[in-house]
C-alpha positions in Angstrom: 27.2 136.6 87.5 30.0 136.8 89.7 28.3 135.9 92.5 27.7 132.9 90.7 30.7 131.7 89.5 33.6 133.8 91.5 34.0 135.9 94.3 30.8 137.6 95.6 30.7 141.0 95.5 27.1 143.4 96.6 25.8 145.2 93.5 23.0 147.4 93.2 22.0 146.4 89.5 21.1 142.9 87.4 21.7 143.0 83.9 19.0 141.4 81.4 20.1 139.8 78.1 17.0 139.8 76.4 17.7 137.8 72.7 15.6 141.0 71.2 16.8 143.6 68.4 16.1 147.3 69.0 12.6 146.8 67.2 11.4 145.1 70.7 12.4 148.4 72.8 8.1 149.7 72.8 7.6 146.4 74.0 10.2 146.2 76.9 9.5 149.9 77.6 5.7 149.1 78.0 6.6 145.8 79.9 9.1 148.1 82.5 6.5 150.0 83.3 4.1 148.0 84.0 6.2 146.3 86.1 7.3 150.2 87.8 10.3 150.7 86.6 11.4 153.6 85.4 14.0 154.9 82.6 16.6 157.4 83.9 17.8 158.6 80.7 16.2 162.0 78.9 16.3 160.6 75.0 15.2 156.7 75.5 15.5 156.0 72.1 19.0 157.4 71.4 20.4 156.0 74.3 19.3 152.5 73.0 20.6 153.2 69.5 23.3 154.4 71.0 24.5 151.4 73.8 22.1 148.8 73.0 21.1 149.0 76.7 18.0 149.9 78.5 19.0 151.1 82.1 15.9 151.1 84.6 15.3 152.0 88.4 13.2 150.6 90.5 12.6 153.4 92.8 11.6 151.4 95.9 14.4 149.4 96.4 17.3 151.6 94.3 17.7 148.5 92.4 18.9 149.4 88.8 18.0 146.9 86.0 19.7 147.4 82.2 18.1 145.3 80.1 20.4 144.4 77.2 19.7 144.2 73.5 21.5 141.5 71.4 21.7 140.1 67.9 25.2 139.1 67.3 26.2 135.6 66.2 28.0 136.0 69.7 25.5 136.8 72.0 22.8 134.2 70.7 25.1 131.6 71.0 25.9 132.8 74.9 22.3 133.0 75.3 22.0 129.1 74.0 24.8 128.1 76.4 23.5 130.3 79.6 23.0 127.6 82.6 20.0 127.2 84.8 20.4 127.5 88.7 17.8 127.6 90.6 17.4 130.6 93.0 14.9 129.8 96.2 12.6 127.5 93.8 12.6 129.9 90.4 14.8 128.7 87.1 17.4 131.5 86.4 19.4 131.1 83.4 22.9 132.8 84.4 25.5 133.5 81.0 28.3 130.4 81.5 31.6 131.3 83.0 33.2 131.8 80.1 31.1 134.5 78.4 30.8 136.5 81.6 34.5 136.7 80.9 34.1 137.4 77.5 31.9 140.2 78.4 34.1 141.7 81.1 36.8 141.9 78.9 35.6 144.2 76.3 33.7 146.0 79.4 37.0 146.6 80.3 36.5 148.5 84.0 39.0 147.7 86.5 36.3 146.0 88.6 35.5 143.6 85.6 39.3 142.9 85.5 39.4 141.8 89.1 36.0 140.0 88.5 37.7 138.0 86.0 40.5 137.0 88.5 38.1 135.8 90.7 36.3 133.7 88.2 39.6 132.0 87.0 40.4 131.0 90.5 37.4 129.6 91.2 35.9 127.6 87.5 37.6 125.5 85.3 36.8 127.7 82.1 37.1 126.7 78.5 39.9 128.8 77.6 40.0 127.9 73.8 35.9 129.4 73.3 37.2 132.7 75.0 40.6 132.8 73.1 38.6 132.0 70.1 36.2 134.6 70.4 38.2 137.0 71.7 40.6 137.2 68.8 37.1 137.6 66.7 36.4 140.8 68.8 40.1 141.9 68.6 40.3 141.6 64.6 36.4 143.4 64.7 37.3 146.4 67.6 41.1 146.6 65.8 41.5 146.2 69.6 43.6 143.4 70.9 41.1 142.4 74.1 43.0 138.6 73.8 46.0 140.0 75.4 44.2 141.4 78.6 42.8 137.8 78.4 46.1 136.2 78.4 47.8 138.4 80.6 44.9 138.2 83.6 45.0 134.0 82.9 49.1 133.9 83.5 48.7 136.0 86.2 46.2 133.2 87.9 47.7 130.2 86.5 51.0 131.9 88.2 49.1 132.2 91.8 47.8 128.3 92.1 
């Protein structure tokens, strides 16, 4: 989503909200391989329980696809406010600036950090939907992700 919305960088995997609860995983199992992907992991189900993430290969072009599982309050309303761009004739819903930052914040990987940076510098964002939500995810994690937030936005608002 970066590519979309901030500086693009070449990735070897897509990542698939799906809007499904764990009880959809013999579905999206059956519907991977049919479409010949395959599951890297040894104990499928655990793994799921475990990260709520289905990762998948497809062998031929070493593409990886995790197809994420998602129930929160949160993530349906990021699903309801994904935007559509089209991509060589095909609808693809992409999550909306601000949740890719949302998510790249509690992802927490230096990459996402920078990712973020780029984002900023590039969209106007509204900052009061991620400050809100963030503070929701600090007061849940007991993990104060709205200062990395606030810290990475001064940074930018510093450089323009």
């Amino acid at each position: 989503m970066v590519l979309v919305y901030g500086e693009p960088r070449l990735t070897r995997d897509v990542d698939v909200t799906l809007g499904l609860t764990l009880k959809a995983l013999p579905l999206v199992l059956s519907v991977a391989d049919r479409i010949g992907l395959q599951v890297p992991v040894e104990d499928v189900g655990a793994f799921v329980q475990q990260t709520w993430a289905l990762p998948t290969l497809h062998p031929p072009s070493g593409l990886r696809v995790d197809f994420i599982f998602s129930w929160t309050p949160y993530e349906q309303q990021a699903m309801a406010r994904a935007r559509e761009i089209e991509i060589e004739g095909y609808p693809v819903r992409f999550a909306a600036p601000e949740d890719v930052i949302i998510h790249k914040i509690l992802a927490g990987r230096m990459r996402d950090l920078e990712d973020i940076r780029s984002i900023l510098r590039k969209q106007a964002v509204d900052t009061d939907y991620i400050r809100q939500w963030l503070k929701a995810f600090s007061e849940a994690l007991n993990q104060d992700v709205l200062s990395i937030f606030e810290n990475i936005y001064g940074e930018v608002q510093a450089e323009l």
